[in-house]
N, C-alpha and C positions, 0 to 999 in steps of 0.2 A: 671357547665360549662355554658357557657356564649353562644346560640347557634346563637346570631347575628353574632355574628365574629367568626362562623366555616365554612370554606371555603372546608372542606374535605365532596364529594359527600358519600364516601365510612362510615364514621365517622356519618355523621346524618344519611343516614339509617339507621347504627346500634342502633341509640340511637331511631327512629322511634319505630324499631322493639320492641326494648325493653317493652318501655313508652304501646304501644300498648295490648303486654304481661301483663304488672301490671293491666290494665283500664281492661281486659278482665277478671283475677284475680278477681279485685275488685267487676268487675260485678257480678257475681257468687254467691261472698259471700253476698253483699248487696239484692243478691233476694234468698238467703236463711233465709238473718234478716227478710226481708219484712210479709214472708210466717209465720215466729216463733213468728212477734207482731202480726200478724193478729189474729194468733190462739191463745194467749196467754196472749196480755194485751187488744186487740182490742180498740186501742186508736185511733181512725180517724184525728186526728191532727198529732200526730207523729209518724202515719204513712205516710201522705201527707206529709211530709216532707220529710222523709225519698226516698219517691217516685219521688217527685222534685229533692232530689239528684240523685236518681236512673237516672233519665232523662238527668240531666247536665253530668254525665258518659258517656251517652252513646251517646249523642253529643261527646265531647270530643271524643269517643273512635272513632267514624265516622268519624272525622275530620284529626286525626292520619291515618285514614285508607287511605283516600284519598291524604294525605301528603305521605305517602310510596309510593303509585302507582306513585306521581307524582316526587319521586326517582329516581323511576326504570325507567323511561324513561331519566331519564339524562346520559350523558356521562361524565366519569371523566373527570378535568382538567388534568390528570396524566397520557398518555396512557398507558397500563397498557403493562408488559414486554412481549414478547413473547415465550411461552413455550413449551416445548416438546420437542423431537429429531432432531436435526437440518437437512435439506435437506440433502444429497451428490447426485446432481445432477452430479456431472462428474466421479463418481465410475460406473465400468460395475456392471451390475446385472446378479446373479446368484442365479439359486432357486435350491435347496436343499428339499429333501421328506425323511422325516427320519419316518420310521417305526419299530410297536415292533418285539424285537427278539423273536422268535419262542417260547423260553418255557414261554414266557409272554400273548401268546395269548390263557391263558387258564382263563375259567370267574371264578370268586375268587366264585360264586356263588352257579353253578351250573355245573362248571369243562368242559361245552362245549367249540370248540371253535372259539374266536374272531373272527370277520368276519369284513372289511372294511366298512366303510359307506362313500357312494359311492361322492365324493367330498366336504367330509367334513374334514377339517382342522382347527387347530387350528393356523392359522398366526404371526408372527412375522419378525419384520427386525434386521438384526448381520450385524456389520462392521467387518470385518475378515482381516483378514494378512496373505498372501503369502509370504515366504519366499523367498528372490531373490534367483536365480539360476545363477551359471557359468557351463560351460562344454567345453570340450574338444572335437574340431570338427575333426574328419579324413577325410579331404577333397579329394575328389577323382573328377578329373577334365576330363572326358570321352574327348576319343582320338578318329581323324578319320580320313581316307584314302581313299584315289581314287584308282580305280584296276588299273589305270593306274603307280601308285606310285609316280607321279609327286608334288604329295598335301597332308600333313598330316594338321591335324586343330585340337585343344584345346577348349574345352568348356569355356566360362569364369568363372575363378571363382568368390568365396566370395569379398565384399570388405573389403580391410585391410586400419587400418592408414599409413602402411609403405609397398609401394610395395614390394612385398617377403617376407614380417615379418609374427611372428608368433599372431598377434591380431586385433582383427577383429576393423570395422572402429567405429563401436557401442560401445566395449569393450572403444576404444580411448576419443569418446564424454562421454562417463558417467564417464571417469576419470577426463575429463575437469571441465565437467558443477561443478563436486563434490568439484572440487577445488575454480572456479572461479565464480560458484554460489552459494555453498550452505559451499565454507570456507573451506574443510576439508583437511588442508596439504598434501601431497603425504606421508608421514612415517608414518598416520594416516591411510591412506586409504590401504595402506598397511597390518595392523592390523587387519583391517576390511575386506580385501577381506582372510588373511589368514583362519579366521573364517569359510569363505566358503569353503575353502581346496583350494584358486588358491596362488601359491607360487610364488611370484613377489616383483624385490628390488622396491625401488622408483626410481632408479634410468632407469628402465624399463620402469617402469609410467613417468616418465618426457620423455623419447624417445616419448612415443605414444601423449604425450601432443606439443611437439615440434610440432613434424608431422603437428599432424592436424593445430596447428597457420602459419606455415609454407604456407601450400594448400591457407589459409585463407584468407592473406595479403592485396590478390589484394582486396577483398571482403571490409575489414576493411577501406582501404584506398577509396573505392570508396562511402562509407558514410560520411567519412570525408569531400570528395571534395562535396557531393550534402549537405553537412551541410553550406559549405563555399558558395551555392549557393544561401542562401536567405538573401534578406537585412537585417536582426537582427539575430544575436549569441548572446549563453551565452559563457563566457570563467573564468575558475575560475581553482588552482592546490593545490595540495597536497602533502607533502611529502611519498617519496616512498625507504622506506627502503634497503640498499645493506647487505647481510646475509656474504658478505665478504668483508674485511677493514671495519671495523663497525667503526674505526676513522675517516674515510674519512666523504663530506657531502654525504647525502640522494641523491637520485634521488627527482626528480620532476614531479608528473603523471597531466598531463594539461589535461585538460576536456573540449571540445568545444560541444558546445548542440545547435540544431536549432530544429527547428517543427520535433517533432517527432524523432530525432534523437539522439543522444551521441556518443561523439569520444572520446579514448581517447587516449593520448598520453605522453611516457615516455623521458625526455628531463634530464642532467644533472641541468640543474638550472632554476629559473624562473628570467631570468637576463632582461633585456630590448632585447639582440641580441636576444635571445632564443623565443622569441615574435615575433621580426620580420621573424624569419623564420619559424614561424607555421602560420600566421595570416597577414603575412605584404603584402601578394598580395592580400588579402582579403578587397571589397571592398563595406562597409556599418558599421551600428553602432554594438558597443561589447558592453555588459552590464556584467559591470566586477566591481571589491572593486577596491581602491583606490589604491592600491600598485602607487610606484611610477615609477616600470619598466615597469608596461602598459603604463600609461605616455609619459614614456621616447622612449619605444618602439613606439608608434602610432606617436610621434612627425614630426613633417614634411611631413605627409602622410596625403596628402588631402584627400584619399579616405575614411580613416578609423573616423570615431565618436565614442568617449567613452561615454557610459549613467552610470548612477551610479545608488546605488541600494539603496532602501530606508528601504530595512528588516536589512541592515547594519545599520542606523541610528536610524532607531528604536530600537532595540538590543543597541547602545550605553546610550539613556536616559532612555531605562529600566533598565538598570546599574546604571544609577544617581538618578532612582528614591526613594529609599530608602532613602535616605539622603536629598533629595532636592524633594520636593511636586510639584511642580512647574513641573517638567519633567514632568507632567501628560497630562499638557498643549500638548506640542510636541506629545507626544504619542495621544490622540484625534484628534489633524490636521492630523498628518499622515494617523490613522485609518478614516479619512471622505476619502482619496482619494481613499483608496481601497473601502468605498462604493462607490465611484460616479462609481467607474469602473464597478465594482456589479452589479450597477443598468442600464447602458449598457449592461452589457449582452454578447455574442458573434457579435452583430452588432458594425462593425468596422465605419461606420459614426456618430452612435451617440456617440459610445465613444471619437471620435475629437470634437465632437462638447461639449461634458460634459468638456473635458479636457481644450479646450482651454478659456471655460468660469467658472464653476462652482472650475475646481481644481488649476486653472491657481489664480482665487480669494483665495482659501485656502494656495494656495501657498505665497500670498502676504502678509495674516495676520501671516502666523509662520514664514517668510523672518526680517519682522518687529519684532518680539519679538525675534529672536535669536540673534536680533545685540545688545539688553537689554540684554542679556546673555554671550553673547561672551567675553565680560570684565572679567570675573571670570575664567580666565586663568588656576590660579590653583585647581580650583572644577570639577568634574567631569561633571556635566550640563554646566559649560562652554566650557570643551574640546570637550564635544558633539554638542552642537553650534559651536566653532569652526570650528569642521570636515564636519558641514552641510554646514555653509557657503563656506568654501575652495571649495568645491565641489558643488557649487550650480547649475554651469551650465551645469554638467552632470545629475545632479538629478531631474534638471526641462528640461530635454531636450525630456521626454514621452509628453510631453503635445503639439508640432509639429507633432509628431507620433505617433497615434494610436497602429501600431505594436510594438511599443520599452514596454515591461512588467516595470512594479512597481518595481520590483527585478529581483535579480539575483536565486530565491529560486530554479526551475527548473534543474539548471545546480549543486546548491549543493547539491539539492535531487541525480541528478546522480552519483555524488562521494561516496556519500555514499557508493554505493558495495564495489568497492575498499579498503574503510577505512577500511570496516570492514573485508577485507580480508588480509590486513595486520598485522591487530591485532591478525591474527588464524596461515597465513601460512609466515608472517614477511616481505614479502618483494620476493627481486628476488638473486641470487645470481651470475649474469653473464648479459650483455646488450642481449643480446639474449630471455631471460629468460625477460626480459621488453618488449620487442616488443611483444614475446608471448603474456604477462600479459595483455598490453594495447590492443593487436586485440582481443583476447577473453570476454576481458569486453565489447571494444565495442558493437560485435556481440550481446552477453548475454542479454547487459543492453537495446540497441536499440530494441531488439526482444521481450521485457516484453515492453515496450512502447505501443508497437501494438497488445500486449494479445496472444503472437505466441509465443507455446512452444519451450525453447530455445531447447532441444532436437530434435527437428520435425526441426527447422531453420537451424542449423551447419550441420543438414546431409543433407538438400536440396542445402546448400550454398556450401557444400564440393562437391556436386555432379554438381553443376553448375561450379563452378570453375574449375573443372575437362574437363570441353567441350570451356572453355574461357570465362565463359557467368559470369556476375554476380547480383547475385541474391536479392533483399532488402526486408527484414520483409514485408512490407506493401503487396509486390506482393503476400502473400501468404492469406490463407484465414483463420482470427482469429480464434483460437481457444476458446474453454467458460471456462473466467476465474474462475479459481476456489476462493472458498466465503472466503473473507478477515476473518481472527481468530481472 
């Protein structure tokens, strides 16, 4: 092995280690030869030889020695992985003292018996599983009177999803979140609460899921309007499955995203009208794909500016690049502008100032080469020049504005839940049943933005709602996110 060009700290120690091992070896035997010619041929020549060697060993061996130590003070290039039991900083803690059963406290020795030692334990940590629990409450609601008889009073009771029903308002939120967070159809959960012994159709669980979207509405709707309230949105949709007339189209779940926010909402189509009446009194830039019914919708409305997204453009010549080398170009320009952004940082003046000089220049050398491209009509690095150019002046329209994002990734990060909750529980099967879907995601999805347990939100936001008041994630005080798997 060749140890110029070994770059691994962990690798030449070990050969240190070794090499050192042999020289110590050697040593040994060379001063048991030394001892056997002394006594034996008593040659003073080759013995001083022999000694000379003895000498050059033991250099060497010191040299080795002081090459380890100066090892072990190095730091890998490679940090090395982190091991052990991973925290669970947001599980309660609960200690447990488990002691021997009686006929075990007899000493195997000498048959007296065991006696404690007095704070000594043998420690450990268990991650353990409580099984969820349902039960069945007998509510009793204490009754009172005046001696005058003019005044009887009701204690309040529990809260229900459905005034007068028979399920408590908790019982309502864990059928929600189970649906609308964590996927799990109503005819599933079902299944699974039988398990527990609670005997419920789905179609009981969708009453108590109604309910609570129902309470929620105004809640839902008033994040929408404080989303419409800052100058840049993301707006981006998705189809949204009908579990009846499956001949017919899809619904349409529109996703409106500002700071910190997510809305979302279920419309029949994503037509151009269908735009202007989610967005058309909405007055600042959308950063939205190309479709041609934003377009068409935003047309004539001086208030509204479309920006364009540049993870869409990228995503088209990473598609060409297999075929065409050259797409590699695009893909570099693109990747400098999210450094220049990078290297801004959170300050919103220097990223105008980076933007209008440094990407505003990068913008002008990929402008130039994709009009060398755009000729190739029918290749796919041409269609994706094409699609840059058509759209160029939404795509360079961040480098005026600081707040307008590079993309639109934000708002499709938020679709997400959605998607994948049509892909478990398919869609909706009544427009009802979409107003539901879209307030519940809002809520859900807006309330992991701000690290607030969706569970802990819907009851404070049902309990607001309930007095007229309403309520937004951020007013409440984060919860400690628990550590990403």
């Amino acid at each position: 092995m060749d140890l110029r060009h070994e770059n691994d700290v962990e690798q030449l120690r070990r050969i240190a280690m070794a090499q050192q091992m042999q020289i110590e070896q050697l040593l040994r035997v060379l001063s048991a030869k030394c001892e056997e010619l002394k006594a034996l041929k008593g040659n003073p020549q080759e013995l001083q030889q022999t000694l000379a060697l003895l000498n050059q060993l033991q250099k060497r061996a010191k040299d080795q020695a002081e090459q380890h130590e100066a090892l072990k003070g190095e730091k890998s290039s490679k940090p090395r992985a982190k091991s052990g039991p991973t925290e669970q900083l947001a599980l309660p803690i609960d200690e447990k003292v488990f002691e021997l059963d009686e006929p075990d406290r007899a000493c195997p020795a000498c048959g007296e018996r065991l006696e404690p030692m007095a704070g000594q334990f043998e420690s450990s940590e268990m991650v353990d599983f409580v099984e969820i629990s349902y039960r069945l409450v007998h509510v009793k609601q204490q009754k009172y009177v005046c001696r005058c008889g003019g005044c009887v009073e009701t204690a309040l009771g529990p809260e229900r999803a459905i005034k007068g029903g028979r399920y408590s308002l908790a019982f309502a939120i864990k059928v929600a979140l189970d649906k609308y967070l964590d996927h799990i159809p109503l005819a599933r959960q079902q299944r699974i609460l039988a398990r527990h012994g609670v005997v419920v159709t789905p179609q009981t669980l969708w009453d108590q899921v109604f309910a609570l979207g129902k309470r929620l509405t105004s809640t839902a709707e008033a994040l929408f309007q404080q989303a419409l309230s800052h100058s840049v949105i993301g707006l981006d949709q998705t189809g949204w499955p009908r579990l009846e007339g499956k001949d017919e189209k899809p619904w349409q779940m529109w996703c409106v995203t500002g700071p910190g926010i997510v809305c979302h909402k279920i419309r029949d189509d994503k037509g151009a009208d269908t735009f202007r009446d989610l967005v058309g009194k909405y007055r600042g830039v959308i950063v939205c794909d190309a479709l041609k019914t934003h377009e068409a919708g935003a047309r004539g409305n001086e208030h509204i500016q479309l920006a364009g997204c540049w993870a869409h453009v990228f995503r088209k010549f990473e598609e060409a690049l297999p075929n065409h080398p050259d797409a590699q170009l695009a893909l570099d320009w693109i990747g400098q502008l999210y450094t220049i952004d990078e290297r801004a940082g959170p300050d919103i003046e220097s990223k105008a100032k980076l933007r209008k000089t440094e990407a505003a220049a990068v913008l002008a050398e990929l402008k130039t080469w994709l009009w060398s491209q755009a000729v190739l009509k029918t290749l796919s690095i041409g269609k994706a020049a094409a699609y840059t150019i058509a759209n160029w002046d939404r795509l360079s329209r961040f480098t005026s504005d600081p707040q307008i994002p590079l993309d639109n990734n934000a708002t499709e990060r938020a679709i997400r839940g959605p998607v994948v909750g049509r892909k478990n529980h398919y869609g909706s099967k009544s427009r009802a049943g979409t107003k539901v879907a879209a307030t519940l995601y809002t809520l859900v999805e807006t309330a992991k933005l701000h690290h607030v347990a969706p569970t802990r939100y819907l009851l404070e936001a049902v309990r607001a709602a309930d007095r007229g008041e309403v309520l937004m994630p951020w007013q409440l005080t984060a919860d400690e996110p628990a550590p990403t798997p």
